[in-house]
C-alpha positions as CSV (number, residue, x, y, z in Angstrom):
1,X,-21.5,156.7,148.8
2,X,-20.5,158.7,145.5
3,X,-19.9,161.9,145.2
4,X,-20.5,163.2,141.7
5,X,-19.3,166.6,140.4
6,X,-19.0,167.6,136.8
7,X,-16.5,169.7,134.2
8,X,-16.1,170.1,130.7
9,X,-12.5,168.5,130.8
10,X,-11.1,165.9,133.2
11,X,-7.0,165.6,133.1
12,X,-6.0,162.5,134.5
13,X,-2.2,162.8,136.0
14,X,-0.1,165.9,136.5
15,X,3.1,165.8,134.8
16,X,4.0,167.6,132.5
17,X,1.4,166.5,129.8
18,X,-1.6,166.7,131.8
19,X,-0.5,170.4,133.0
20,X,-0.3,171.6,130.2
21,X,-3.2,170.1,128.8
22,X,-5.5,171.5,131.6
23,X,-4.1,174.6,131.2
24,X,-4.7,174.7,127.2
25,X,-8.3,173.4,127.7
26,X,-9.0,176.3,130.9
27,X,-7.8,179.7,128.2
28,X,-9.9,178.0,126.2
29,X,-12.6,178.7,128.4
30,X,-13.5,174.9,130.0
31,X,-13.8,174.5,133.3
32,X,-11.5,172.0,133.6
33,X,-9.8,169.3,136.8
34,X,-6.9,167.6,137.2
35,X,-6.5,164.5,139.3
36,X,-3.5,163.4,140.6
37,X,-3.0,159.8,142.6
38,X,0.2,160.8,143.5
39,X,0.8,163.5,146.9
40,X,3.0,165.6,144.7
41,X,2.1,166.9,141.4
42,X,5.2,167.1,138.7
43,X,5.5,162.9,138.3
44,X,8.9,162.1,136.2
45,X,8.9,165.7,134.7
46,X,9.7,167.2,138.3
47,X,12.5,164.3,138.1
48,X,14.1,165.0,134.9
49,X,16.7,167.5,133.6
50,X,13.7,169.1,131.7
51,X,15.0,169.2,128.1
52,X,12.9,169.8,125.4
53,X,12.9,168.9,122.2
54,X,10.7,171.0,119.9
55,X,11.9,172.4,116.5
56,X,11.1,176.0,115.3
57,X,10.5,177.4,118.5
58,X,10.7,181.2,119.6
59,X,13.1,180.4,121.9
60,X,15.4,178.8,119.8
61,X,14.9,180.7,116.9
62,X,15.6,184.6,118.9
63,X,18.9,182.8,119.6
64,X,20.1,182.7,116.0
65,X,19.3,178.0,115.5
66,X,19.2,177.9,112.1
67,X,16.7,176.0,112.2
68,X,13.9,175.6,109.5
69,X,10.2,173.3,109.4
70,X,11.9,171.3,106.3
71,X,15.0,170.6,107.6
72,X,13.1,169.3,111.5
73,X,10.4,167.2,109.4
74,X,13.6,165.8,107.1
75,X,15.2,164.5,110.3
76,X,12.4,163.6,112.5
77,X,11.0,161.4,109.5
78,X,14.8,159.9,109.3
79,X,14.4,159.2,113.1
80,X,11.7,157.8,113.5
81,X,10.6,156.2,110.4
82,X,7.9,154.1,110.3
83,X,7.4,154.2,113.7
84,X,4.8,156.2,114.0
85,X,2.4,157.3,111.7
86,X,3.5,160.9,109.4
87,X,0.2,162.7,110.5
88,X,1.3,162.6,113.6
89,X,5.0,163.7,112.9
90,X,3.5,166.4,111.5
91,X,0.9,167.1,113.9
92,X,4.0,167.8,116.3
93,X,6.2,169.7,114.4
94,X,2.8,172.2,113.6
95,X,1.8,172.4,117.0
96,X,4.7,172.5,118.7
97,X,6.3,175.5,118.4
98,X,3.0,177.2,119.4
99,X,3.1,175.5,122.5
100,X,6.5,177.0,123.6
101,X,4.6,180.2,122.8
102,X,1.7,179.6,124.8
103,X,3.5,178.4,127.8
104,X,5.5,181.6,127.4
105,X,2.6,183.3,127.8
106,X,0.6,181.8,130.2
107,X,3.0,180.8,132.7
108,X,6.1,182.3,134.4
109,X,8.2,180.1,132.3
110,X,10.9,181.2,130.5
111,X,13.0,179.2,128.6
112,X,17.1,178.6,126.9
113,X,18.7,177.0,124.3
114,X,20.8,174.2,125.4
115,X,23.6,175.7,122.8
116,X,25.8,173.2,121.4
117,X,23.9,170.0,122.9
118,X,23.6,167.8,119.4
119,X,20.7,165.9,118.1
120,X,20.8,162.9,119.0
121,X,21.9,161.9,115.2
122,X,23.5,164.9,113.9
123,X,24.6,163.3,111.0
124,X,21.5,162.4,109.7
125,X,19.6,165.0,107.3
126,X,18.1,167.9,109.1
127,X,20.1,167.0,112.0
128,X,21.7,169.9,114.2
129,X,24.9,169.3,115.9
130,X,24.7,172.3,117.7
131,X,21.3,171.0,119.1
132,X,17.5,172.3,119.2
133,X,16.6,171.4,122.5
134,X,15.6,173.9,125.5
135,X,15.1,174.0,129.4
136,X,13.8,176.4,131.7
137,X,15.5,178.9,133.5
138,X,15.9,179.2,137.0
139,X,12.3,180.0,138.7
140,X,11.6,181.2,142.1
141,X,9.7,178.9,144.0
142,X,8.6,181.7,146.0
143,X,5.4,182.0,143.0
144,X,4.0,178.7,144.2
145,X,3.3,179.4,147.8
146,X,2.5,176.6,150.1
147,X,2.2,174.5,146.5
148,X,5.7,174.7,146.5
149,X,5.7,172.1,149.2
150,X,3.6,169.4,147.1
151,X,6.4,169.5,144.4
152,X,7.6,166.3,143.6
153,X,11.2,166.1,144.4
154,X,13.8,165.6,141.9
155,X,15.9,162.6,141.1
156,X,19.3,164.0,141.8
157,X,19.3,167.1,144.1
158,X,21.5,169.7,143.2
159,X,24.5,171.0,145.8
160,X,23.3,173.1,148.7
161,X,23.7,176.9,147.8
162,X,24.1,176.5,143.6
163,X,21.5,176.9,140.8
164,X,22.8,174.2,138.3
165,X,21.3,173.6,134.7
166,X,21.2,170.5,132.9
167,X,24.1,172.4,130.2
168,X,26.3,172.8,133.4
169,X,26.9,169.1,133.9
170,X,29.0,168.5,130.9
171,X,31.6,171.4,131.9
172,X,31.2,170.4,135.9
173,X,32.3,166.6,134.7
174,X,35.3,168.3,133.8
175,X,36.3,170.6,136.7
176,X,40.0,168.9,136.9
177,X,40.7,169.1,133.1
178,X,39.9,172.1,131.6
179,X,39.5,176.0,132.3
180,X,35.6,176.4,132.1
181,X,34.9,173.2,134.3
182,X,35.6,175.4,137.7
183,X,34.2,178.5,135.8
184,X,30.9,176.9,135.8
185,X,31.5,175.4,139.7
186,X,31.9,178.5,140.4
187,X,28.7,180.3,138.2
188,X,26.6,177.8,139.8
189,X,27.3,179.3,143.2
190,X,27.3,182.9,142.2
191,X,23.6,182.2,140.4
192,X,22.4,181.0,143.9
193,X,23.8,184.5,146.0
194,X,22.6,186.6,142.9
195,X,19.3,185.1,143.2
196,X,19.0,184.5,146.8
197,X,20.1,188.1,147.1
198,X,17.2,189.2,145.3
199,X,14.7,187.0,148.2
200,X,14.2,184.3,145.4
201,X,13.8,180.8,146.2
202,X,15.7,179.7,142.4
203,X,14.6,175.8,141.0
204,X,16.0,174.6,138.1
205,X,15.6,171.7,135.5
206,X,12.6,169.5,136.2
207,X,11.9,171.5,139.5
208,X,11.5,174.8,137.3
209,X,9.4,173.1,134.7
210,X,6.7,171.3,136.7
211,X,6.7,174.3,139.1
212,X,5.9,176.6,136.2
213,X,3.1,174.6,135.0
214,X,1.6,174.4,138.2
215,X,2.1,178.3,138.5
216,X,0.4,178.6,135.2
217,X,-2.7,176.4,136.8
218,X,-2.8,178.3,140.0
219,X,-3.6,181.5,137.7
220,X,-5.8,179.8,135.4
221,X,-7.7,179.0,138.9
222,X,-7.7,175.5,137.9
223,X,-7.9,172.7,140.7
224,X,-5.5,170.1,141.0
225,X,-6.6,167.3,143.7
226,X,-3.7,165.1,144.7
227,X,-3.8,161.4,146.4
228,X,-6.6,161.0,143.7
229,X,-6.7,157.9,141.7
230,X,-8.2,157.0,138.7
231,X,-10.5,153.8,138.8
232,X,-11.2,153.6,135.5
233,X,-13.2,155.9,132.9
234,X,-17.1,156.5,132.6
235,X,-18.8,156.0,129.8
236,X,-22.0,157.3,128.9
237,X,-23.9,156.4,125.1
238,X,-20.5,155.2,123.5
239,X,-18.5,158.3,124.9
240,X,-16.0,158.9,127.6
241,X,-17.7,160.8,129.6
242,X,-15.7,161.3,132.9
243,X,-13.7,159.5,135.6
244,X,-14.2,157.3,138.5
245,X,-12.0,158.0,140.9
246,X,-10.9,157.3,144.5
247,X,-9.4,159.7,146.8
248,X,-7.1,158.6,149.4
249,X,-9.4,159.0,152.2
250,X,-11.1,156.4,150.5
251,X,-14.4,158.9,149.2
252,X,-15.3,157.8,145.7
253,X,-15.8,160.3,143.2
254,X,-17.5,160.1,140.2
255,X,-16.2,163.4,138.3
256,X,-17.8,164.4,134.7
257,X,-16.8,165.6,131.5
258,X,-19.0,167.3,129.4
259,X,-16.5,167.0,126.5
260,X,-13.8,164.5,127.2
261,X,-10.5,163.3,129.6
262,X,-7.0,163.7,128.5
263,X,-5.6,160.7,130.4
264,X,-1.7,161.9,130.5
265,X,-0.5,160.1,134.0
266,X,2.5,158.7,132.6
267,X,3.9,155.1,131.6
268,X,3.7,151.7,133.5
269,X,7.2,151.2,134.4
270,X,6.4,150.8,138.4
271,X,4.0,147.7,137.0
272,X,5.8,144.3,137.3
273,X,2.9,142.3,135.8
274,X,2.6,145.0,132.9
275,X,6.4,145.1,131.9
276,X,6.6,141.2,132.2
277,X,3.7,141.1,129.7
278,X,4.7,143.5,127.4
279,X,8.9,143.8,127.5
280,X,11.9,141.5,127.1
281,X,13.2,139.6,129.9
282,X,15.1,140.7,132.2
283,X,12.8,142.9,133.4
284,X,11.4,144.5,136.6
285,X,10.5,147.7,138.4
286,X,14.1,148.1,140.2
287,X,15.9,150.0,137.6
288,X,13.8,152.9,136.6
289,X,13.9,156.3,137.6
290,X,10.4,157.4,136.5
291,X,8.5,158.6,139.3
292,X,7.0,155.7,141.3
293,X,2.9,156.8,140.8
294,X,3.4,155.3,137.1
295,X,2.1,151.9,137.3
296,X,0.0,152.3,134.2
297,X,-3.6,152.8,135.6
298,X,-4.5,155.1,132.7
299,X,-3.0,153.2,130.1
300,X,-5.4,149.9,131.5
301,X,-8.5,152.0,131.8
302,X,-7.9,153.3,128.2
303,X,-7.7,149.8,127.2
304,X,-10.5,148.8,128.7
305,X,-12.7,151.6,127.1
306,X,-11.9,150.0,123.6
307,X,-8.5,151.8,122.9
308,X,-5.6,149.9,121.1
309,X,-2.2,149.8,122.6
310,X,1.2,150.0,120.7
311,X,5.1,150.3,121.4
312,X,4.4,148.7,124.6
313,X,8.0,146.6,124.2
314,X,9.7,149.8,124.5
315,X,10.9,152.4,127.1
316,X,13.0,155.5,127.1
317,X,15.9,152.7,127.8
318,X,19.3,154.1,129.3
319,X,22.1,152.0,130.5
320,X,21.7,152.3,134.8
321,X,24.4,151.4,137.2
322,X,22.4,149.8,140.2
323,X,23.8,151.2,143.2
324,X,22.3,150.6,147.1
325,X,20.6,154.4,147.2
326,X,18.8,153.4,143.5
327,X,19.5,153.3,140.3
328,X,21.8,155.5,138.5
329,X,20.9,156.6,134.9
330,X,24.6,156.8,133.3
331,X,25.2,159.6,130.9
332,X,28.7,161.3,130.9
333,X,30.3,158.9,132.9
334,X,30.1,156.2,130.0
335,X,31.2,159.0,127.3
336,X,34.4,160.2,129.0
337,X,37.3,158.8,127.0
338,X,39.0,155.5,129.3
339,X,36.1,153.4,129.4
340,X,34.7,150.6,127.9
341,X,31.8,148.6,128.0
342,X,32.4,144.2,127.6
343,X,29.7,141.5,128.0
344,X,30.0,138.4,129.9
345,X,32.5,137.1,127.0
346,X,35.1,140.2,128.0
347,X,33.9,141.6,124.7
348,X,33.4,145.0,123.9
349,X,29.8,145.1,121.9
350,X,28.6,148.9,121.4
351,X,29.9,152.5,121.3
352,X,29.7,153.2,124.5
353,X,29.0,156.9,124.2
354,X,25.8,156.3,121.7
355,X,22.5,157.9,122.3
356,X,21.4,155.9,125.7
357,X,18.3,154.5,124.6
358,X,20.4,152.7,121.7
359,X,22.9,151.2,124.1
360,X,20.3,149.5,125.7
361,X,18.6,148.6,122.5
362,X,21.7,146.5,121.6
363,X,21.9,145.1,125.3
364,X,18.8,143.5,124.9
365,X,19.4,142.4,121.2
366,X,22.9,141.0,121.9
367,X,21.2,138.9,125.1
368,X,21.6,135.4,125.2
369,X,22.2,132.4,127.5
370,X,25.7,131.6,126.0
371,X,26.5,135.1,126.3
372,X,25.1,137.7,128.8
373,X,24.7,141.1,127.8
374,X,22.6,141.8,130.8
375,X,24.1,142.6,132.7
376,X,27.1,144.2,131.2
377,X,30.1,146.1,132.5
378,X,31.5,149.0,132.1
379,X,35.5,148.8,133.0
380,X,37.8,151.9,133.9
381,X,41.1,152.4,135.4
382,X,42.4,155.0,137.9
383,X,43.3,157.7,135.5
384,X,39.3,157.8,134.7
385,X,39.2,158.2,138.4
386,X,41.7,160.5,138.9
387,X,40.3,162.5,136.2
388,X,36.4,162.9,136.0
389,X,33.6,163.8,138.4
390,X,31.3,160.4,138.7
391,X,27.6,160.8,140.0
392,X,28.4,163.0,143.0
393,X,32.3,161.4,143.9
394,X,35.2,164.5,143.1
395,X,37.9,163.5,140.8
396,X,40.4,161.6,142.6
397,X,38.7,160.9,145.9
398,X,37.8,157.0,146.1
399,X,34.2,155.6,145.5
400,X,31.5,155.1,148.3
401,X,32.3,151.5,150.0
402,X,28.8,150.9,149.9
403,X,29.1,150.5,146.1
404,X,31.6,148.0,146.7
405,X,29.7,146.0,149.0
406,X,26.3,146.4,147.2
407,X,28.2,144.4,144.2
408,X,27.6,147.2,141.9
409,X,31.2,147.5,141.7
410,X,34.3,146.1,142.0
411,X,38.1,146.8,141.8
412,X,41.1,145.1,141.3
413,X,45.0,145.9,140.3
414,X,45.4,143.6,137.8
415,X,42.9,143.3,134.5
416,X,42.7,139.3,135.3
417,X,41.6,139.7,138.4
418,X,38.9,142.4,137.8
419,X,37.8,139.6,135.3
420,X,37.6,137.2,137.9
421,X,35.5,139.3,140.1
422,X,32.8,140.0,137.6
423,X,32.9,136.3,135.8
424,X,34.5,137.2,133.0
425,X,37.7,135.4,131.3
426,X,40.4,137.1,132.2
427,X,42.6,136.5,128.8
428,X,39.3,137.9,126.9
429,X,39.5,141.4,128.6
430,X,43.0,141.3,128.8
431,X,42.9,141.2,124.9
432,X,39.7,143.6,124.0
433,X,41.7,146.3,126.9
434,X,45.0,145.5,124.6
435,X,43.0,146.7,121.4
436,X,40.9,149.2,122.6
437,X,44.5,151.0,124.0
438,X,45.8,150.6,120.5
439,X,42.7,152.5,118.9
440,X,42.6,155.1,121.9
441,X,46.3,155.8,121.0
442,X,45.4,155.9,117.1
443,X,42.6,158.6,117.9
444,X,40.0,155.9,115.4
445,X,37.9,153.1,117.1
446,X,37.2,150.9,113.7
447,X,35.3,148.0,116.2
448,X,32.4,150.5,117.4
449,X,33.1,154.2,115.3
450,X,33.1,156.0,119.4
451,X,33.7,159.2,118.4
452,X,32.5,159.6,115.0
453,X,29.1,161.2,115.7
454,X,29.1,164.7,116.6
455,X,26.9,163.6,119.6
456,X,29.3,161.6,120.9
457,X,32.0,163.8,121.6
458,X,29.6,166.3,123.7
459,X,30.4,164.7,127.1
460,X,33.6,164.1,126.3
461,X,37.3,165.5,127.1
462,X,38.1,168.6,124.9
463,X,41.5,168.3,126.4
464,X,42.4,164.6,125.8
465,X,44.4,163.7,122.6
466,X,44.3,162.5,119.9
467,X,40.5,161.7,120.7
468,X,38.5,163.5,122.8
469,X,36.4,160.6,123.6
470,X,38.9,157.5,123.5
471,X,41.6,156.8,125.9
472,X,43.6,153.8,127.5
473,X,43.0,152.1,130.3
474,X,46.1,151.4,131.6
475,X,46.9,152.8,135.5
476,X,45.8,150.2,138.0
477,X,43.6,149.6,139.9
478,X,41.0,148.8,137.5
479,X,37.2,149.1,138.0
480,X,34.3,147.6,136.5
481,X,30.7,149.3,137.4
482,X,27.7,146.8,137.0
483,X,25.7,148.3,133.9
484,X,21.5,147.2,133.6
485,X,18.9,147.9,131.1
486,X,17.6,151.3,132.8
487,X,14.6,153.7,131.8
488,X,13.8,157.2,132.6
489,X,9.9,155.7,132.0
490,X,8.2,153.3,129.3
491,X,7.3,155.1,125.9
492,X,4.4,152.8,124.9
493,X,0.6,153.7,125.5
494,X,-2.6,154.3,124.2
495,X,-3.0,154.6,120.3
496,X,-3.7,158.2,119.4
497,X,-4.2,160.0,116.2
498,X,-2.6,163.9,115.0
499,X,-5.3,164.9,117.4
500,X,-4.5,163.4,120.5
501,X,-7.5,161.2,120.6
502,X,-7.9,157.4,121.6
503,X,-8.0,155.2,119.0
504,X,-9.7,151.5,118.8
505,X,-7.7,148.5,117.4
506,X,-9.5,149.4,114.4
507,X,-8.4,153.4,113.9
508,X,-11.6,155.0,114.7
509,X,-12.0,157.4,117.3
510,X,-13.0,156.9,120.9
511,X,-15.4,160.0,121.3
512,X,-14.1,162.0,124.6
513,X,-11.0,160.0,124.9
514,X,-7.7,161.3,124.8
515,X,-4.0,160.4,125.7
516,X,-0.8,162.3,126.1
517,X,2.9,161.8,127.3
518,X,4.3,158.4,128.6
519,X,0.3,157.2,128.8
520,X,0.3,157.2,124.7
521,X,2.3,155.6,122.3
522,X,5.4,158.0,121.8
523,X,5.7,159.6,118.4
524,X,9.5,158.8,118.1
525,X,8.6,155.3,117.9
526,X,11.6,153.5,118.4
527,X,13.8,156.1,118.8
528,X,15.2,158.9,120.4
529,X,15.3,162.3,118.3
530,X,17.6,164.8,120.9
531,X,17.6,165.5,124.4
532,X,13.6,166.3,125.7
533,X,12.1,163.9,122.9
534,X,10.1,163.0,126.0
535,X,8.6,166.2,127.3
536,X,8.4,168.0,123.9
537,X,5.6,165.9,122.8
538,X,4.2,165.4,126.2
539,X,3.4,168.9,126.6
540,X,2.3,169.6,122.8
541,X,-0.3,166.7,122.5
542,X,-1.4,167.6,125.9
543,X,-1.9,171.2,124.7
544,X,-3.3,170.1,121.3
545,X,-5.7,167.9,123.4
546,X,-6.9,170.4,125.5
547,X,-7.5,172.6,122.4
548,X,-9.4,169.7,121.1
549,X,-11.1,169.4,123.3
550,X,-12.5,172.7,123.7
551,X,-13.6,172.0,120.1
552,X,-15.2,168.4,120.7
């Protein structure tokens, strides 16, 4: 038996699209749903480090960004091209500063500049190497009550007793080379007794975001039913007109929309079959981090309601180290000067401290049978070791043996026999370690142009001459960490115009049909504008389609 209930808006998924979506379309006076399949709400958004990228807001704007709508539109068009339409380039640099704004208002979110955090391309025009992005403050979880509890958790938990933001980890990576590396340790600690003093239960990055939204809903009195899946979408005289959906008692639902669904419940990158179809081999499910609900249901059901698909070949690709507790997205580690990254010739092949998503980019290009890019190494010696924080592992102290023994990475004292040990030939890395020393101890890498970019250099060593983010690797033992084509989620979805709404093969519009987030077709294309090119446009196409809708 059915059960049948009806709304004006159906959101399908409840990350951070889809919040914000339902809770555009309830101020605008819709009584509006949101289904979840998952038995936490927040999906990958409650997982990330919660930067956003969206030019012109209030937020950074009261801090004194010079930024400007000319200079954003100059380098988002010099991003991302061709790869995705201008209307829709447009359509987010419009709309998203006024969704900063209404979040500010709506929810008890409150947000700061990431200062000094670079565009991705800084060097491009309109590019800002100080950065645009933003994250939420800390947020007491005390607001969400016994929702606090359904919060999806996050992907790396922070140290007992610290509040730590995503700016933190670049001065934390540092804490036994320079001055305001055990200045922030020790912020980090006195934010937690500060706020803990105060009866706050503080959150932070992806917690804080996806905690807010929900916040935001709670007051907006709109209901969010988790362990409810989406079947597929009803149709009613050529329209979308609500949901099927299954809850995880096994009750069937029919739910309808009087004017439309926003399907926003993220990408497919937890669907073997899917990625196999669509993506470059190797491929699987094993090196994501996106939450594990995202196995591309909504992106299906869209499809099979007439929509067209596009960038389905792509992902928001970043270069993962598999180790035995899951994959490990690799970000500051690979930037720190004294380490390199060499295929399965012993050949370096990439700047190894390039915007993630490129790396990977150029794994997958460079992949062949006579020579493996995939996967690649990246090779360090002790004075890396004895000088940088890795994942969770202090300066100095020796790696987990489970790494070891998981084959995700291996040590040697001598640079031929590391090359043994990962099938490499040992005179070939002995000769591309011999020249990378030589353009560490010159301060230029001519082969790759590591440390060129203003981005490069932000996770890098301040205190390391003559480049911050070059040095040798020359203090045995030497290390080599297993490197795979990782994703923080796929970026390829339903087509969608300026106005969030599904789109046919053909460019016309699916009436009561519309997508957001990692469930559409990303609007940076191919690319990768600054840190929270993700969640920027996720949250302001799910607000502009909740607006819409209240206008359908």
């Amino acid at each position: 038996m059915t059960t049948t209930v009806e709304y004006d808006a159906v959101v399908v998924g409840a990350g951070a699209a889809g919040m914000t979506g339902a809770l555009a379309a309830a101020k605008q006076g819709l009584r509006t749903i949101l289904i979840e399949k998952a038995g936490k709400y927040g999906g990958s958004t409650a997982r990330s480090g919660a930067g956003i990228w969206v030019p012109n807001n209030e937020v950074v704007l009261a801090a004194g960004v010079p930024d400007t709508p000319a200079k954003a539109s100059t380098y988002l068009s010099a991003v991302v091209g061709s790869g995705a339409p201008a209307a829709r380039q447009r359509a987010y640099l419009d709309n998203g500063p006024a969704t900063i704004s209404f979040l500010l208002r709506n929810t008890p979110l409150r947000f700061s500049w990431m200062e000094s955090y670079p565009d991705y391309y800084p060097e491009l025009p309109g590019g800002m190497p100080n950065g645009r992005s933003i994250e939420p403050a800390p947020l007491d979880a005390n607001i969400l009550g016994t929702e606090y509890a359904n919060l999806n958790p996050p992907y790396l938990a922070v140290p007992a007793g610290t509040v730590v933001l995503a700016v933190d980890y670049k001065w934390l990576a540092l804490i036994a080379r320079h001055p305001r590396g055990l200045a922030t340790a020790t912020e980090i600690v006195r934010r937690y007794l500060e706020l803990s003093l105060r009866g706050q239960k503080p959150i932070t990055m992806g917690q804080a975001l996806a905690g807010g939204l929900r916040a935001g809903l709670i007051a907006a009195d709109v209901p969010v039913l988790l362990n409810t899946a989406l079947t597929d979408l009803y149709t009613q005289n050529g329209r979308v007109a609500g949901v099927w959906a299954t809850t995880a008692d096994g009750e069937d639902l029919l739910i309808k929309a009087t004017r439309g669904v926003l399907v926003a419940s993220g990408g497919f990158e937890h669907n073997e079959r899917m990625r196999k179809q669509f993506q470059r081999e190797p491929i699987g499910v094993d090196w994501t981090v996106g939450a594990a609900s995202n196995t591309g249901d909504g992106i299906e059901a869209g499809a099979r309601a007439g929509a067209g698909l596009e960038l389905m070949d792509d992902a928001w690709w970043g270069p993962m180290i598999p180790l035995p507790d899951g994959p490990y997205f690799c970000l500051s580690e690979r930037t720190l000067p004294g380490n390199i990254f060499v295929n399965a010739a012993g050949n370096r092949f990439v700047n190894e401290a390039a915007p993630y998503s490129d790396v990977v980019h150029i794994m997958y290009d460079k992949h062949t049978a006579q020579v493996p890019h995939i996967p690649c190494w990246m090779v360090t010696d002790q004075k890396y070791r004895n000088r940088y924080l890795f994942k969770d592992v202090s300066p100095a102290l020796p790696y987990p043996d489970s790494w070891y023994s998981s084959g995700a990475l291996h040590r040697d004292w001598t640079i031929e026999g590391l090359a043994t040990k990962i099938g490499v030939p040992p005179a070939a890395l002995r000769a591309t370690i011999t020249r990378f020393n030589g353009a560490a101890r010159a301060g230029r890498d001519t082969d790759f142009r590591r440390g060129d970019s203003a981005y490069d250099a932000y996770f890098a060593d301040l205190t390391n001459r003559p480049s911050p983010c070059l040095a040798t690797l020359d203090l045995p033992p030497y290390y080599a960490f297993k490197i795979v084509p990782g994703d923080l989620g796929t970026k390829g979805g339903i087509r969608t115009d300026a106005r969030a709404r599904a789109l046919r093969p053909d460019g016309s519009v699916i009436p009561g049909l519309y997508a957001a987030g990692n469930a559409s077709g990303a609007v940076m294309g191919h690319s990768y504008a600054g840190a929270g090119s993700t969640l920027g446009p996720a949250m302001t196409f799910g607000y502009v389609a909740g607006r819409d809708l209240a206008q359908s």
